[in-house]
N, C-alpha and C positions, 0 to 999 in steps of 0.2 A: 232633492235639495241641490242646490250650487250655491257656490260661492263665487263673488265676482266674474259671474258666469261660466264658470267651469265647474264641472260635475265629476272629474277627474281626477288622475293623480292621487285618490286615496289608499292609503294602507291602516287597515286595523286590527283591530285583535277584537273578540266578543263574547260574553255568557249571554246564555239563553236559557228559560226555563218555563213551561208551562203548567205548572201543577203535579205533573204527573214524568217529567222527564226532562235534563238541563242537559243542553251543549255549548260547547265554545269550538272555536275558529277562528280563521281570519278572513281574510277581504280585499283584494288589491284592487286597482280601477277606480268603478264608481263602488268604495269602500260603506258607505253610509247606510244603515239599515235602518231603515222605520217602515210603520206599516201604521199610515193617520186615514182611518177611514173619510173616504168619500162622499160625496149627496148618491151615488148608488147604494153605499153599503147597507147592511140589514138595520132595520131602524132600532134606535135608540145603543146602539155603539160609541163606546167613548173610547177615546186617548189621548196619553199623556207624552212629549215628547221634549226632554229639556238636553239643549245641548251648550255647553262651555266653551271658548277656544281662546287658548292662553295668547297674552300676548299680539290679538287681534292689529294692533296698528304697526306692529313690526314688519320688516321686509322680506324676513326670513319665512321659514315653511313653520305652518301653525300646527299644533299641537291639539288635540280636541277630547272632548268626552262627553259620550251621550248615554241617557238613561228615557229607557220606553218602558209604559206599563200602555197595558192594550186589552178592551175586554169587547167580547161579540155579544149581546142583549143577556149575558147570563150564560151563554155555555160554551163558554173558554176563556181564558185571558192569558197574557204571558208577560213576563219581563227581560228586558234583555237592556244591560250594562258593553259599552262598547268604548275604547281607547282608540285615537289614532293619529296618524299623521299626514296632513296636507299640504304636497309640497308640490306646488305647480311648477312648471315653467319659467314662468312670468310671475316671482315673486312680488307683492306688496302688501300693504295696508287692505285690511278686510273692509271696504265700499258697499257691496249688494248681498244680499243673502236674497234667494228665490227659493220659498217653500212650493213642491208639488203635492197634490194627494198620489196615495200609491196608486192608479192606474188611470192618473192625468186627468180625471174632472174634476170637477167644483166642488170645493168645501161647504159647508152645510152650512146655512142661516147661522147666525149667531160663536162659527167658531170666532176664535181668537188668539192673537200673537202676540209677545210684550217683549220687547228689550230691551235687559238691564245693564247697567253699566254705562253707559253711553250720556252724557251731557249734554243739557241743549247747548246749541250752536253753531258757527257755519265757519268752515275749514273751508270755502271755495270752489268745495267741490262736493261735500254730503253737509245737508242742510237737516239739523235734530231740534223739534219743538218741544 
């Protein structure tokens, strides 16, 4: 994922757990952990991937929190709660969000994205129906 095309710049903190074993750590750089399977992945794999970022139109560095739940056809799944903070360079107003799959091909028929919060509108420069 990037924001405003930068993929950078993240520091987080995170729990992980798979049924069987939970870690935490952190994350500096490209900080963002998700694992949203693929059109290669093993079929019938789902995931869930919601992410929060406070303060979105502010110019300062965002604040963020994300929650993954992730399963492979039945034999394994994991969750993982993650904190952190986005402070680029080039502060502004959150513009673009770019979703990748974890190892950069094509999401499968039928996923889907939704963003809440956001009002239709047109600011100039992002256009929301």
């Amino acid at each position: 994922m990037s924001i405003n095309g930068v993929s950078t710049d993240i520091s987080t903190r995170y729990l992980y757990g798979d049924g069987t074993s939970a870690s935490t750590g952190s994350l500096g750089g490209n900080g963002f952990m998700h694992d949203v399977p693929a059109a290669n992945s093993t079929a019938n794999t789902f995931s869930n991937t919601s992410y929060y970022f406070a303060n979105y139109r502010s110019s300062r560095p965002k604040s963020f929190n994300q929650e993954v739940t992730n399963e492979n056809n039945g034999s394994s799944t994991y969750m993982m709660l993650q904190a952190g903070l986005w402070n680029p360079s080039t502060n502004g107003a959150i513009s673009t969000i770019t979703l990748t799959a974890t190892d950069s091909s094509n999401f499968l028929q039928n996923s889907s994205a939704t963003l809440y919060g956001i009002s239709a509108g047109n600011d100039s420069t992002t256009v929301v129906s």
